[in-house]
N, C-alpha and C positions, 0 to 999 in steps of 0.2 A: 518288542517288549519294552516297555518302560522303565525310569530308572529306580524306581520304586518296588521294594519287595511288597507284600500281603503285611507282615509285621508294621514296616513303618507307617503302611495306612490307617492299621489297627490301635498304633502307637498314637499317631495324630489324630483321631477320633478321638478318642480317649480325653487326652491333653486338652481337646477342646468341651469334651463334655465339662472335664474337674472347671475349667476355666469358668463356665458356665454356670457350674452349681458354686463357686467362691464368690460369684459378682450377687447371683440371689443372697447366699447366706451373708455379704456383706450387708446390703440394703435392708434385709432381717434384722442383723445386728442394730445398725443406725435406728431402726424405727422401736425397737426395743428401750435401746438407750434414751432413746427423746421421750418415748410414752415413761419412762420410769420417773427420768427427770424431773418431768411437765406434773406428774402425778402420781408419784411414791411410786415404791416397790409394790405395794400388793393388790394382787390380781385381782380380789372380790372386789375393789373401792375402787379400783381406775379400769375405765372399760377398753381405754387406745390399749394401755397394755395387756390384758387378758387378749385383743384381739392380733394385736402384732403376735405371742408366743404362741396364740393356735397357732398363726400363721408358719411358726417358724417350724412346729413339731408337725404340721401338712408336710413341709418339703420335708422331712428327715434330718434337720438339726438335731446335732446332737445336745443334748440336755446340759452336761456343764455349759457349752456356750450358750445356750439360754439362760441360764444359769448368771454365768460371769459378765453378760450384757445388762442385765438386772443391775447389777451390784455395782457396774461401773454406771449407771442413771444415777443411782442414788446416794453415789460419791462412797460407798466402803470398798469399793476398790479402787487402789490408787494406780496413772498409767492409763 
């Protein structure tokens, strides 16, 4: 028997999925921010952006961070 219960394996799966879905919804973030920067906030007039936030609402970002990635492109949020 190994030294590993069923839990900790389930534990570490886990751990590595969240780790996984943090490095996508980081590089979400980034691409969010630069299409804001490069070309306002709004979605009908810039097309990087409109296609980064599909992007981001495919995986399951949540909406405030699409949201607060927005606002930090376009300098109204400070941080």
């Amino acid at each position: 028997m190994s030294g590993h219960s069923k839990w900790s394996t389930i534990k570490h799966k886990k751990g590595a999925l969240d780790a996984k879905r943090g490095r996508i919804f980081t590089r979400l973030i980034r691409e969010i921010t630069v299409a804001a920067r490069a070309g306002g906030g709004d979605l009908n007039g810039n097309a990087r952006l409109r296609a980064a936030v599909a992007a981001a609402k495919e995986a399951n970002m949540p909406a405030d961070n699409i949201t607060r990635a927005v606002k930090k492109g376009t300098g109204e949020l400070e941080g």
